[in-house]
Each structure stands twice: as C-alpha cells, then as structure tokens.
PDB file of N, CA, C and O in Angstrom:
ATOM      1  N   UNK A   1       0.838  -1.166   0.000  1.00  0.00           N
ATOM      2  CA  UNK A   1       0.000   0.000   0.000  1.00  0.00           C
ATOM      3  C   UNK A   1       0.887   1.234   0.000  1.00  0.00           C
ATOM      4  O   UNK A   1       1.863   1.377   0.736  1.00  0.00           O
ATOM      5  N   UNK A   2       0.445   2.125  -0.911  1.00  0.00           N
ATOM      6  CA  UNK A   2       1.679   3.485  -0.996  1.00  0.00           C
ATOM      7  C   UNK A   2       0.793   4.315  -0.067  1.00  0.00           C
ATOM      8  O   UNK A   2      -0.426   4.216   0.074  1.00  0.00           O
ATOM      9  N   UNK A   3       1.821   5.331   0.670  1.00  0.00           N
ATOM     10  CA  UNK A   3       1.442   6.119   1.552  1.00  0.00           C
ATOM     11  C   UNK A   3       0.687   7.211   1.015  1.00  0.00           C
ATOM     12  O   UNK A   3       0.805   7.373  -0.200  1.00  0.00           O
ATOM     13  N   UNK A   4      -0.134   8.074   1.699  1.00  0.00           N
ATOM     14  CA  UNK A   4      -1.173   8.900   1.304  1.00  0.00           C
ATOM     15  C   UNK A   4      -0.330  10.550   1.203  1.00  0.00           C
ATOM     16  O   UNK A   4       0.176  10.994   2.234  1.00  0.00           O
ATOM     17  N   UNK A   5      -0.254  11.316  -0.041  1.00  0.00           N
ATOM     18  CA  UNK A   5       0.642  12.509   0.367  1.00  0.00           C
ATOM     19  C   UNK A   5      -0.759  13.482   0.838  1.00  0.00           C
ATOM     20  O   UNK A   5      -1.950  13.582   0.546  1.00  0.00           O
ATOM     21  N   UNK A   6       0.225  14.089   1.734  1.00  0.00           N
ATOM     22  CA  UNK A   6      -0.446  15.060   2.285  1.00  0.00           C
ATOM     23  C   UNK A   6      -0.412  16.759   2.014  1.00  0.00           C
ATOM     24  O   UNK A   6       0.296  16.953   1.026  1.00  0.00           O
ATOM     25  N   UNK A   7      -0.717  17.501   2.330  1.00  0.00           N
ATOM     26  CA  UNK A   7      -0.669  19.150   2.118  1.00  0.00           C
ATOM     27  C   UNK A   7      -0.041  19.336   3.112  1.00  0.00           C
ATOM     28  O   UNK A   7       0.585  20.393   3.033  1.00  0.00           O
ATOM     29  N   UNK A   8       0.166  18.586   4.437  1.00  0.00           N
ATOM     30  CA  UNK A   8       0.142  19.495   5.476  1.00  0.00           C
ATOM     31  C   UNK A   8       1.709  19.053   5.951  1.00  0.00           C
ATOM     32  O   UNK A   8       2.027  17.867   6.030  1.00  0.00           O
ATOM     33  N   UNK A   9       2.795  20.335   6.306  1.00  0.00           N
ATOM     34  CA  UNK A   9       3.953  19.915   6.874  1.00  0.00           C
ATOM     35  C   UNK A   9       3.896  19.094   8.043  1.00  0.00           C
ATOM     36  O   UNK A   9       3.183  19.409   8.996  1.00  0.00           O
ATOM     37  N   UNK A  10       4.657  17.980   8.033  1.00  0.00           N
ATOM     38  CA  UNK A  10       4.752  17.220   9.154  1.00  0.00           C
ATOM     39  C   UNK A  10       5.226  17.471  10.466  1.00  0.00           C
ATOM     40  O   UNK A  10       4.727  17.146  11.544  1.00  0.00           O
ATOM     41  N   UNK A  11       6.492  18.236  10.158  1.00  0.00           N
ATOM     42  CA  UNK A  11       6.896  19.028  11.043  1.00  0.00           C
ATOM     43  C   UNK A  11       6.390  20.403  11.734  1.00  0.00           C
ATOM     44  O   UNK A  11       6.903  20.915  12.729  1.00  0.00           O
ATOM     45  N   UNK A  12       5.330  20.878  11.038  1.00  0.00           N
ATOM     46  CA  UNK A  12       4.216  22.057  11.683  1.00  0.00           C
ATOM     47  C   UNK A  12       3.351  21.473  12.380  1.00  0.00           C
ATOM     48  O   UNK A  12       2.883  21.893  13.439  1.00  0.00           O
ATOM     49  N   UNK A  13       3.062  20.383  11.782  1.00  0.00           N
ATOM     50  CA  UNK A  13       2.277  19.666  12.538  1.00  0.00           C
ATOM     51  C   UNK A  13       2.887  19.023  13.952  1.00  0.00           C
ATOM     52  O   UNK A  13       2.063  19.031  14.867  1.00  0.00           O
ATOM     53  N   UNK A  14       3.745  18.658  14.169  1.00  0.00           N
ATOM     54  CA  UNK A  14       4.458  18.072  15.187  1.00  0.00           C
ATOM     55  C   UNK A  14       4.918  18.637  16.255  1.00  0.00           C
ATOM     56  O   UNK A  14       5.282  18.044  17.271  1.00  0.00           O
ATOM     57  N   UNK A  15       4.924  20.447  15.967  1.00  0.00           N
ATOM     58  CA  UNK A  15       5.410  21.313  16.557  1.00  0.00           C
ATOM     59  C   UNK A  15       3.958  21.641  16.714  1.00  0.00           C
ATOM     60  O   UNK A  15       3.629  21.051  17.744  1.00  0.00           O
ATOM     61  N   UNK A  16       2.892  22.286  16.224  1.00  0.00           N
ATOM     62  CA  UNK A  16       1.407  22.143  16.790  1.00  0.00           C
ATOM     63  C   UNK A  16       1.043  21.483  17.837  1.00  0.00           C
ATOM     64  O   UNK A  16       0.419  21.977  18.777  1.00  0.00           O
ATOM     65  N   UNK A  17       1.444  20.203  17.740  1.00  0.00           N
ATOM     66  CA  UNK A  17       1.066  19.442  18.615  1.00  0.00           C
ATOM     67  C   UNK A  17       1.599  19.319  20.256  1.00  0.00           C
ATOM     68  O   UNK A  17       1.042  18.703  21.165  1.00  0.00           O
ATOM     69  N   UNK A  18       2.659  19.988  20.299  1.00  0.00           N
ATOM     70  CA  UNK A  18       3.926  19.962  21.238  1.00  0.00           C
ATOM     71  C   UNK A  18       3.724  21.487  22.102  1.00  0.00           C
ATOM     72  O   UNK A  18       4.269  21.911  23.121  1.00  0.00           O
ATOM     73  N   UNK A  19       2.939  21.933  21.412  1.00  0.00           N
ATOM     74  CA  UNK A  19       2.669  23.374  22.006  1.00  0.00           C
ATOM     75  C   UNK A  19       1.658  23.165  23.024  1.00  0.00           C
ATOM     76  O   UNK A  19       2.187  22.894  24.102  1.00  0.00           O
ATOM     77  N   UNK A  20       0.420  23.194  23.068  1.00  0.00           N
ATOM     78  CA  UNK A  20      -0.636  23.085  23.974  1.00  0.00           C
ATOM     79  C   UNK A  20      -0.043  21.902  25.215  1.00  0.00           C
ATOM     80  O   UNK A  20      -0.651  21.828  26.283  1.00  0.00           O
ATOM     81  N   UNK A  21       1.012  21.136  24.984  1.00  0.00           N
ATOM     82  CA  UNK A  21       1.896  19.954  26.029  1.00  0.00           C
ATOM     83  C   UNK A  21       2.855  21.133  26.432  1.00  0.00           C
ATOM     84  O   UNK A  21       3.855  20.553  26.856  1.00  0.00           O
ATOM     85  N   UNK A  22       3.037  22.286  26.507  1.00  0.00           N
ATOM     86  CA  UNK A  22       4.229  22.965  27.044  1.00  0.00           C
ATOM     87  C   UNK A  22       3.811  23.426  28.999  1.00  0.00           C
ATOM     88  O   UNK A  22       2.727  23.822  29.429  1.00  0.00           O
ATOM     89  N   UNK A  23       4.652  23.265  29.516  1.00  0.00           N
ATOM     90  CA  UNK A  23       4.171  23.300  30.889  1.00  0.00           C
ATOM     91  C   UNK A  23       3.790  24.865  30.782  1.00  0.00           C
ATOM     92  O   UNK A  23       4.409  25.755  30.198  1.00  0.00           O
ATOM     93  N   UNK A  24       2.614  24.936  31.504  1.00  0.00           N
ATOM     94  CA  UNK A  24       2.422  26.463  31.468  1.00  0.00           C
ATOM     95  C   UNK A  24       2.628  27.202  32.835  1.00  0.00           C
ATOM     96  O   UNK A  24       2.238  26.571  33.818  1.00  0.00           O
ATOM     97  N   UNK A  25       3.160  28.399  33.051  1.00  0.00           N
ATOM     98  CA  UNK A  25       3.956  29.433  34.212  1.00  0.00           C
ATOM     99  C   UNK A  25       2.810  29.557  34.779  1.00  0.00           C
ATOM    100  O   UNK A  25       1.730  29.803  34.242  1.00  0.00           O
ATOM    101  N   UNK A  26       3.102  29.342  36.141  1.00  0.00           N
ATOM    102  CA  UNK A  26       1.449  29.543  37.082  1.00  0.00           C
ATOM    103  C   UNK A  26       1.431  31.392  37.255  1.00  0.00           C
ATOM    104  O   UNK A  26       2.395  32.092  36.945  1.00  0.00           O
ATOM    105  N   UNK A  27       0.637  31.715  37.591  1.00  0.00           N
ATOM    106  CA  UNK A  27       0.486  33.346  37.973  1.00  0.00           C
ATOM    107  C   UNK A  27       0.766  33.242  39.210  1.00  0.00           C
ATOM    108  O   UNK A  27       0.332  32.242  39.781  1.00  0.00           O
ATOM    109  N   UNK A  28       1.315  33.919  39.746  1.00  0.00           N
ATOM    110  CA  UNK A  28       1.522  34.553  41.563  1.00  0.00           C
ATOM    111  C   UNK A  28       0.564  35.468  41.863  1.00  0.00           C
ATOM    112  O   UNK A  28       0.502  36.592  41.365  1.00  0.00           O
ATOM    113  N   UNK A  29      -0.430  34.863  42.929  1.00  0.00           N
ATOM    114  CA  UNK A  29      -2.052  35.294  43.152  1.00  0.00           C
ATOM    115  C   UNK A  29      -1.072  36.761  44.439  1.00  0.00           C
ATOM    116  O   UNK A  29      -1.413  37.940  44.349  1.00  0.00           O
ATOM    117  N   UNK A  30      -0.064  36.360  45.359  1.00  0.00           N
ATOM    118  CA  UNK A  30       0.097  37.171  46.140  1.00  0.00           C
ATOM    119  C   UNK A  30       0.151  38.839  45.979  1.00  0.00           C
ATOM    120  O   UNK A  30      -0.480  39.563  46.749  1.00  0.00           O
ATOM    121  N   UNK A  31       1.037  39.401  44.810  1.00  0.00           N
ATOM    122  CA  UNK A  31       1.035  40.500  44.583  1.00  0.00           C
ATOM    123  C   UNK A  31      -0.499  41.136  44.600  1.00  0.00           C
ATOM    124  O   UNK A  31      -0.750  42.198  45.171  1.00  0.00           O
ATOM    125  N   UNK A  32      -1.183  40.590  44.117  1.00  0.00           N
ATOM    126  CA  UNK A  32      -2.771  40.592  43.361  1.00  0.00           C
ATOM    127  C   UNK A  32      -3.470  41.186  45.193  1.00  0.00           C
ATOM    128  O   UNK A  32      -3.873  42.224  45.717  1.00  0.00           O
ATOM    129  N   UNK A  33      -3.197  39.440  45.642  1.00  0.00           N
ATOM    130  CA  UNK A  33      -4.137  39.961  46.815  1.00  0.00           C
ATOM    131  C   UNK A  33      -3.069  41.087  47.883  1.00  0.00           C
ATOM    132  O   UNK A  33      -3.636  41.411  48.927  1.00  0.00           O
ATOM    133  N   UNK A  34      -2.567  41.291  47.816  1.00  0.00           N
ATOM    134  CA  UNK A  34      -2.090  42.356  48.496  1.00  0.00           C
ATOM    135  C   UNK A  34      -2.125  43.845  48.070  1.00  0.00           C
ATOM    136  O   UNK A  34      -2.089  44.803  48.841  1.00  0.00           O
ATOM    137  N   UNK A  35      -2.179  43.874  47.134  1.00  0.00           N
ATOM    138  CA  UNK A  35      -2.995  45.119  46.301  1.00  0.00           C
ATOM    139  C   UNK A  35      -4.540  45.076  46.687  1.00  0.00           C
ATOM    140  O   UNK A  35      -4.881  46.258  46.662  1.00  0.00           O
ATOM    141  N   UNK A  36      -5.477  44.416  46.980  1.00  0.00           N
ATOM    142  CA  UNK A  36      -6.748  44.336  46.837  1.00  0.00           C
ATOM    143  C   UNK A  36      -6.838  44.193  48.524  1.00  0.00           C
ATOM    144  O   UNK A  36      -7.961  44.505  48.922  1.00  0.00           O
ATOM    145  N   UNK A  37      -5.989  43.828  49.511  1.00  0.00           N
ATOM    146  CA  UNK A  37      -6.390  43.959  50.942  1.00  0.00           C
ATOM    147  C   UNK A  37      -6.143  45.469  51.545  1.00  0.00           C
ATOM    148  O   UNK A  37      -6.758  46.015  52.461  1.00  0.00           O
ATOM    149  N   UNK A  38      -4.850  46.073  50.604  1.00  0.00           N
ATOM    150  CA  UNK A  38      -4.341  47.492  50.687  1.00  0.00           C
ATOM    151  C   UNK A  38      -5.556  48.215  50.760  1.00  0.00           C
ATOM    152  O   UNK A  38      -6.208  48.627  51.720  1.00  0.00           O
ATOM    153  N   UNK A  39      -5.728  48.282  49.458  1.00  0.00           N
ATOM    154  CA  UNK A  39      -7.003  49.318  48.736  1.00  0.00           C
ATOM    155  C   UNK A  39      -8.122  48.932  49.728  1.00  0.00           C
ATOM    156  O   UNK A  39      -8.618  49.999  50.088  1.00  0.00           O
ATOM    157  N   UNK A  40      -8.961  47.564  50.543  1.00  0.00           N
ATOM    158  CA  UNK A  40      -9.770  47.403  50.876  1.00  0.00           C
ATOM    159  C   UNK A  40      -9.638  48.101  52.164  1.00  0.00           C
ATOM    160  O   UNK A  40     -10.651  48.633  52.618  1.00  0.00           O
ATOM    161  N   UNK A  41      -8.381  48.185  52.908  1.00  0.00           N
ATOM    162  CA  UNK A  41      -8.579  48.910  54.097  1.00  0.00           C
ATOM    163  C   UNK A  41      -8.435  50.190  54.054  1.00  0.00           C
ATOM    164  O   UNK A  41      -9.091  50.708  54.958  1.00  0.00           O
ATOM    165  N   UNK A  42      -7.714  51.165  53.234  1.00  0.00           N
ATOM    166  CA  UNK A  42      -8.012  52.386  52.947  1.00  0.00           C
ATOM    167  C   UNK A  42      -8.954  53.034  52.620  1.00  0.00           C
ATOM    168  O   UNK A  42      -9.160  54.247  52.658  1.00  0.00           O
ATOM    169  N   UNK A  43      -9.889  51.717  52.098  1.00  0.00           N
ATOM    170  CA  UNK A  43     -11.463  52.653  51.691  1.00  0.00           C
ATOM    171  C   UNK A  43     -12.080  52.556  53.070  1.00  0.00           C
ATOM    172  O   UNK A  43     -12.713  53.610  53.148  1.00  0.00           O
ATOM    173  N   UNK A  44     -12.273  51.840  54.297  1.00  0.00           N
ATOM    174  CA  UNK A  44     -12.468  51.246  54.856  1.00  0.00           C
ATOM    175  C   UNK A  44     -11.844  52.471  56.063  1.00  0.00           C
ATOM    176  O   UNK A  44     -12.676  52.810  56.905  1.00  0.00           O
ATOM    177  N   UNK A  45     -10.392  53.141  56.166  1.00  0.00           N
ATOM    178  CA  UNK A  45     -10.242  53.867  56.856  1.00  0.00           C
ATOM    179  C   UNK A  45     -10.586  55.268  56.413  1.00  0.00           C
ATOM    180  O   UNK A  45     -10.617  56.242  57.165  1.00  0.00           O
ATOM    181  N   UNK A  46     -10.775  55.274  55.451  1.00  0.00           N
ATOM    182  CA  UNK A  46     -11.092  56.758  55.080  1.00  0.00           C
ATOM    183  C   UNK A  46     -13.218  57.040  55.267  1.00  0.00           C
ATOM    184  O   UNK A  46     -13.859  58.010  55.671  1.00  0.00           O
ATOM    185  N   UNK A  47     -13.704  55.524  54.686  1.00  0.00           N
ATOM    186  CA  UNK A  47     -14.981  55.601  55.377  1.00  0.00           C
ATOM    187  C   UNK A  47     -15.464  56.140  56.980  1.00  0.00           C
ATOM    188  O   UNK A  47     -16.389  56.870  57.336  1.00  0.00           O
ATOM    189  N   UNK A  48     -14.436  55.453  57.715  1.00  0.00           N
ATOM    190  CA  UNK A  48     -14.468  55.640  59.023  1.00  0.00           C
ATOM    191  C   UNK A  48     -14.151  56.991  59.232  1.00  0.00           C
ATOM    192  O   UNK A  48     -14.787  57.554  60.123  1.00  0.00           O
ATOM    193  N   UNK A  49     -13.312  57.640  58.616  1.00  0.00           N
ATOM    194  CA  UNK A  49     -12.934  59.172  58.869  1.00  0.00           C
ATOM    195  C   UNK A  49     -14.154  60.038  58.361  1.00  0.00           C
ATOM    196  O   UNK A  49     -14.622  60.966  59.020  1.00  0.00           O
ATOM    197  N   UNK A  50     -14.644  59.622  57.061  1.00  0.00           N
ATOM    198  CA  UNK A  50     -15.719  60.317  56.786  1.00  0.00           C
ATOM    199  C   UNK A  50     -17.025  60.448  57.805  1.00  0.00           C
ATOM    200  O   UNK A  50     -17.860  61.349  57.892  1.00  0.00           O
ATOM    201  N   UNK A  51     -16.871  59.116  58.594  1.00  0.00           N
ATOM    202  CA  UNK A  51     -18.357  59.387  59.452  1.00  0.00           C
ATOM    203  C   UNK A  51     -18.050  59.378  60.869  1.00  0.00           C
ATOM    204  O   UNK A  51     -18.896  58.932  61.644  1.00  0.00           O
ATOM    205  N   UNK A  52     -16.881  59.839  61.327  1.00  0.00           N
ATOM    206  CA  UNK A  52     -16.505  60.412  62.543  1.00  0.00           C
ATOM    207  C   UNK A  52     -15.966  62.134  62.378  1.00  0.00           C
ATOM    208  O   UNK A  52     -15.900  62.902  63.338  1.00  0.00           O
ATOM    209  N   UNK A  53     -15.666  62.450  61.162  1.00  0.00           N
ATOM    210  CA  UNK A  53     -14.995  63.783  61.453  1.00  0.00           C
ATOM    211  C   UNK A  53     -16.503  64.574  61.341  1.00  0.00           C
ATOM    212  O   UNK A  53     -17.555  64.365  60.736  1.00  0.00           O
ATOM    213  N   UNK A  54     -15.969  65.634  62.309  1.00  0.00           N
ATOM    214  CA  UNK A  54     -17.459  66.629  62.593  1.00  0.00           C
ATOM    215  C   UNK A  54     -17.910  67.353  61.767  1.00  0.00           C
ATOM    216  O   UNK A  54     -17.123  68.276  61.555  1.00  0.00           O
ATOM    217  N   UNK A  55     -19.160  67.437  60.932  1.00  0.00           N
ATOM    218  CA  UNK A  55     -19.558  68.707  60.035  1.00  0.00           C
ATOM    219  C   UNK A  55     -19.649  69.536  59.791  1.00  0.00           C
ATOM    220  O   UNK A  55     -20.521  70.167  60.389  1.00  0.00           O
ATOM    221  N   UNK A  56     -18.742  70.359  58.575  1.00  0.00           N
ATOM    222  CA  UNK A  56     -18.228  71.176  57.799  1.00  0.00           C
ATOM    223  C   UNK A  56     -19.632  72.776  57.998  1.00  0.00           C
ATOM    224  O   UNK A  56     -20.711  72.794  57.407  1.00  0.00           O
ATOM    225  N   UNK A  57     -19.222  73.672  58.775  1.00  0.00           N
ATOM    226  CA  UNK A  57     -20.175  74.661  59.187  1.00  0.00           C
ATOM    227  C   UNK A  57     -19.963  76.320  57.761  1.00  0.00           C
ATOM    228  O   UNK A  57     -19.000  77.080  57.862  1.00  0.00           O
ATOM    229  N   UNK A  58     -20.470  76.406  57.235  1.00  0.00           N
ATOM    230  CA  UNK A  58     -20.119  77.446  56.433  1.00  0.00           C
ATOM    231  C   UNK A  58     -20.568  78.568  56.974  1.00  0.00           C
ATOM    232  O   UNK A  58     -20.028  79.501  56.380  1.00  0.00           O
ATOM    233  N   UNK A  59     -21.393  79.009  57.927  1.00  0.00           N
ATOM    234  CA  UNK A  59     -21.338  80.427  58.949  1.00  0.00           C
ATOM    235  C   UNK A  59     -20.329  79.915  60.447  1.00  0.00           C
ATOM    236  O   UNK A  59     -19.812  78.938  60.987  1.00  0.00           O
ATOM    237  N   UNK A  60     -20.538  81.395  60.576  1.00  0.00           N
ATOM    238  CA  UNK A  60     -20.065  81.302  62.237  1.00  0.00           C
ATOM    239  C   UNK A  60     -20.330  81.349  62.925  1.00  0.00           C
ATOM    240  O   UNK A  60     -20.615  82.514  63.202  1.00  0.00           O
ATOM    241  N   UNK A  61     -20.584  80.406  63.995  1.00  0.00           N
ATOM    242  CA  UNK A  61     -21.545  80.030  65.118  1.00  0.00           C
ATOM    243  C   UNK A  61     -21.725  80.731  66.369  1.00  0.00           C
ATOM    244  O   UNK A  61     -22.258  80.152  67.316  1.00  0.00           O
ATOM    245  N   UNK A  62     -21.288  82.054  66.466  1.00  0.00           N
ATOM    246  CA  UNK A  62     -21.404  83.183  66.956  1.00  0.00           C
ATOM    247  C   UNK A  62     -22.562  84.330  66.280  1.00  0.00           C
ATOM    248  O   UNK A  62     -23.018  85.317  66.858  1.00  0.00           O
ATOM    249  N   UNK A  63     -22.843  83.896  64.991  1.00  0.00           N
ATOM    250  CA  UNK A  63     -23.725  84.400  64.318  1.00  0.00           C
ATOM    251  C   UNK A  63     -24.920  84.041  64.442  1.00  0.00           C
ATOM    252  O   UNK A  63     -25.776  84.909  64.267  1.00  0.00           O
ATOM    253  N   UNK A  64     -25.296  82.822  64.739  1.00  0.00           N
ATOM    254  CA  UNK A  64     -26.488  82.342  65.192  1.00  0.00           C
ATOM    255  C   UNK A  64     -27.098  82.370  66.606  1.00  0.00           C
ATOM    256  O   UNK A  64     -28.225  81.976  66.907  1.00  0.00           O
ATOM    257  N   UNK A  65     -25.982  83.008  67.587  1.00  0.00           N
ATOM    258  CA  UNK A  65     -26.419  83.298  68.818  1.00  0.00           C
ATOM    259  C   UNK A  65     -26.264  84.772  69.252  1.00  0.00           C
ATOM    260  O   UNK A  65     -26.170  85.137  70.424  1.00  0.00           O
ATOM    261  N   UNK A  66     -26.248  85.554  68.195  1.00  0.00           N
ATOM    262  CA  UNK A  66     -26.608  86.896  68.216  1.00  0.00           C
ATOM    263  C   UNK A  66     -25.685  87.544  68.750  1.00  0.00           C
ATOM    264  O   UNK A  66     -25.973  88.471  69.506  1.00  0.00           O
ATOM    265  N   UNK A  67     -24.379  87.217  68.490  1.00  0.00           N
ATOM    266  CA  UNK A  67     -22.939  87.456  69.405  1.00  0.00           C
ATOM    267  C   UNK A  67     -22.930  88.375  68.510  1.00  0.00           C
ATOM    268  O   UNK A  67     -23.628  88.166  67.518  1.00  0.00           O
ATOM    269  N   UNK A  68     -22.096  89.743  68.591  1.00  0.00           N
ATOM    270  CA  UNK A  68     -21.568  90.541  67.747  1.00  0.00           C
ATOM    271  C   UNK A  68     -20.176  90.877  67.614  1.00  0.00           C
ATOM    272  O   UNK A  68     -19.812  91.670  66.745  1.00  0.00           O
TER     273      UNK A  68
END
C-alpha cells in the first residue's frame, strides 16, 4: 500500500502538537491579593474618617447666637 501525500507539513504539525503539552507558568495570586487587601482597608479607613470627622459649618456660630 503506498502512503497517502499530504498538504500538510509534518513538522508544523508536530510542533502544533507539542505546544498546547508545554508546561504552562502559574500566575503569583500574592502580589494581586495584596494590592486588593491594601485598597480594601483604605477605603475602609477613610470611610471611618468620613463618618466620625465633625460637620463642615459654612457660617459662624457666633452668628447664630446673636454674638456681635
């Protein structure tokens, strides 16, 4: 039986095949979550500042008690 010719390089093909088998580089989750615990407590301390610091008065409170 004679062999069947083909179109397709054997060697593209072989190297195709060898690719998706290449060990793949894991990601490092740490940088990630340490950026995202940062940011979570800064919103978190600046919330807290927002609803403890005392409210912003645009007269003067000598003005409302008829002080002159």
């Amino acid at each position: 039986m004679v062999g069947i010719d083909s179109a397709l390089d054997r060697e593209a093909m072989a190297r195709a095949r060898a690719l998706p088998e290449a060990p793949q580089r894991r990601e490092r989750i740490w940088p990630v979550l340490g950026a995202a615990c940062l940011l979570a407590a800064s919103a978190l301390t600046f919330a807290t500042a927002m609803i403890l610091a005392p409210p912003l008065t645009s007269e003067h409170v000598g003005h409302e008690r008829g002080v002159k």
